[in-house]
Kinemage of the C-alpha trace (Angstrom):
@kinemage 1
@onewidth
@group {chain A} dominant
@subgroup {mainchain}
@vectorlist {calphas} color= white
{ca unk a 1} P 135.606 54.409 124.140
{ca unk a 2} L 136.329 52.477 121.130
{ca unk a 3} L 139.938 54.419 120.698
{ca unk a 4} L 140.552 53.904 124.015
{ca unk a 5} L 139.701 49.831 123.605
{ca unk a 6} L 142.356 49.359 120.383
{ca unk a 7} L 144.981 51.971 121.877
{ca unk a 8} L 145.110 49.586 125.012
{ca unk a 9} L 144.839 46.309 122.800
{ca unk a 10} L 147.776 47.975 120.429
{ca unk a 11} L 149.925 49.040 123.939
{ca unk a 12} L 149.436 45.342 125.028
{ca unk a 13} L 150.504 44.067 122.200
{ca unk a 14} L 153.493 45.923 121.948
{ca unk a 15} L 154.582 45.264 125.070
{ca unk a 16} L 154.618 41.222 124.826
{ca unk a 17} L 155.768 40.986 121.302
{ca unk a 18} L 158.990 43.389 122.899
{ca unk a 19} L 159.112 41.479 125.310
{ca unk a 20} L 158.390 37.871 124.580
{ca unk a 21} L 160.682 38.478 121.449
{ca unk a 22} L 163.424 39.627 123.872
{ca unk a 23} L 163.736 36.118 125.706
{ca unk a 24} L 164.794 34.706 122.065
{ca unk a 25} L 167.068 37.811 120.863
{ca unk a 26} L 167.882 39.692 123.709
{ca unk a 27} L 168.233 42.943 122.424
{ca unk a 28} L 166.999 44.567 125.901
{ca unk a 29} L 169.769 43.944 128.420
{ca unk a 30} L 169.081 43.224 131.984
{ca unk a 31} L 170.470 42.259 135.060
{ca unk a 32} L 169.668 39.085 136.839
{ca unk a 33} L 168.075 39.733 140.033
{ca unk a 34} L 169.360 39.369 143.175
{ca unk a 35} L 168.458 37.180 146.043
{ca unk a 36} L 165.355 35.614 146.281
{ca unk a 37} L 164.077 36.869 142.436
{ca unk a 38} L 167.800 35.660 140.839
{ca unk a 39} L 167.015 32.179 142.206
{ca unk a 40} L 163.457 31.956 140.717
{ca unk a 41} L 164.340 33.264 137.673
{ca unk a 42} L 167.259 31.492 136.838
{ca unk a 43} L 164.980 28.053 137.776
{ca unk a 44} L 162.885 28.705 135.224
{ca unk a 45} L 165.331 30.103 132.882
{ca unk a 46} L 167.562 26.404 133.565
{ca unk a 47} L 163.962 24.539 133.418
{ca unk a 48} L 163.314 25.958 130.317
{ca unk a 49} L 159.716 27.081 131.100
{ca unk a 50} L 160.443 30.513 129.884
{ca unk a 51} L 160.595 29.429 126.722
{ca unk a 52} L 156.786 28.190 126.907
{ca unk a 53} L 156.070 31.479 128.297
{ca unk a 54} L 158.056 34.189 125.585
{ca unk a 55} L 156.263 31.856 123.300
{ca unk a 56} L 152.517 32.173 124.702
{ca unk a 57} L 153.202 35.984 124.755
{ca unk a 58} L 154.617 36.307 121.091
{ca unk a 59} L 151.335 34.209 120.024
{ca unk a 60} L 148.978 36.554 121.971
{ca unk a 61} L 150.801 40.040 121.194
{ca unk a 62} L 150.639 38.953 117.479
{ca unk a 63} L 146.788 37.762 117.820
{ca unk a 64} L 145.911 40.942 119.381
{ca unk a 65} L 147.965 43.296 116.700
{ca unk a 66} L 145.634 41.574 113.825
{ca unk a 67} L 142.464 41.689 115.618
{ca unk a 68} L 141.922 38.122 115.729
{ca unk a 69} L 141.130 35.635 118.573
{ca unk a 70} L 141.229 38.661 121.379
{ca unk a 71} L 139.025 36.174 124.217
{ca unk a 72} L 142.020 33.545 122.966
{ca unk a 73} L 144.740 35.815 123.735
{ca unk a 74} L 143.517 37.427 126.624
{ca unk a 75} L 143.253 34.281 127.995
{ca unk a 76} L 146.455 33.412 127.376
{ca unk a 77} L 147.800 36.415 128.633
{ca unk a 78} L 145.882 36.298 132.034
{ca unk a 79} L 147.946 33.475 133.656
{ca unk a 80} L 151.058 35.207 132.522
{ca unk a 81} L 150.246 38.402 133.813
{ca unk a 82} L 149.120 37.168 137.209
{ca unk a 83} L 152.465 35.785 137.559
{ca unk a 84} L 154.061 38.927 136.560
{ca unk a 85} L 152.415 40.535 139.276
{ca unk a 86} L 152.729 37.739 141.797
{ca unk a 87} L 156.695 38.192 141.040
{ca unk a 88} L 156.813 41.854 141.561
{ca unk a 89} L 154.539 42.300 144.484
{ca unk a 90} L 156.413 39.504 146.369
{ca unk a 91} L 160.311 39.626 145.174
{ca unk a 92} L 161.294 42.407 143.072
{ca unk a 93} L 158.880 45.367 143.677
{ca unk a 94} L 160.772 47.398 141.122
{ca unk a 95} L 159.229 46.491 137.786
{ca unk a 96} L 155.593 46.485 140.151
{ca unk a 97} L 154.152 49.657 138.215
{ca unk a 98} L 155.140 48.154 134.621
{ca unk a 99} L 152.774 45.235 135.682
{ca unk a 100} L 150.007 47.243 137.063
{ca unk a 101} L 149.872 49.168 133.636
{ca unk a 102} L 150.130 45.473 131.729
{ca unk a 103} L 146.926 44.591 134.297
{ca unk a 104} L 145.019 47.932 133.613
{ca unk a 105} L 145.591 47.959 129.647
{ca unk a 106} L 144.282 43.979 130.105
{ca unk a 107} L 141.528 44.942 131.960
{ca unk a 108} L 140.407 47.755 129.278
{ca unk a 109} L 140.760 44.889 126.561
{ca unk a 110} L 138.911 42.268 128.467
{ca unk a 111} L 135.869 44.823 129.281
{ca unk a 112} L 135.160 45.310 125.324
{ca unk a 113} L 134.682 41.662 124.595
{ca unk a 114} L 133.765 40.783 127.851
{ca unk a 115} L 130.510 38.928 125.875
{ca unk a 116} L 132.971 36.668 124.919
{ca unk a 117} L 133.153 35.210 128.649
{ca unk a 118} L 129.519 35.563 129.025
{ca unk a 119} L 129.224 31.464 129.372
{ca unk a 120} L 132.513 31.461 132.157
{ca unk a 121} L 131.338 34.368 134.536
{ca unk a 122} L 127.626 32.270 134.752
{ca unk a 123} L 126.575 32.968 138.243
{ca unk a 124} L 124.767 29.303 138.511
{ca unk a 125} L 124.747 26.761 135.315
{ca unk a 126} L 121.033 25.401 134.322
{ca unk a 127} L 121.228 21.477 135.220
């Protein structure tokens, strides 16, 4: 189980530091969407908000390559990734089973320091 725990956090890794450092150097071309994804896209592209986000994912892809802060960047990761899926499950279904491997490799991550959330997944808090 432990292989399986650092092949996922390596695979997640790799895939936001590609990624994330593609919205600075765009060595991966692609296509704006069309329609309804273009739009939303290109707002937060304009809005610069993407640039918040490449950054957020460069910060946790390198975290988890070294080992270091994995609660940290799984947490940053978790808002980003919901979006991801939110995106792809409601306006471009085509990237949807890239995201559901970025959830699953998450989810194996999450589960082996899942101690680390211990104090936010409290049932009831002593008063």
């Amino acid at each position: 189980m432990k292989i399986t725990n650092v092949i996922a956090r390596f695979l997640l890794a790799l895939i936001f530091l590609t990624f994330g450092l593609n919205g600075f150097l765009h060595f991966l071309p692609a296509p704006l969407p069309s329609g309804t994804a273009g739009q939303f896209v290109g707002a937060l592209f304009v809005s610069n908000y993407l640039v918040v986000v490449f950054l957020l994912q460069i910060i946790a892809a390198v975290l988890l390559l070294i080992n270091r802060y994995v609660p940290l960047a799984l947490t940053l990761l978790a808002p980003i990734i919901v979006n991801i899926l939110l995106f792809h499950m409601l306006m471009a279904p085509s990237g949807l089973l890239l995201a559901m491997v970025v959830t699953m490799l998450w989810i194996v991550v999450f589960l082996s320091v899942r101690s680390a959330f211990a104090g936010l997944l409290q049932h009831r808090v002593p008063a």
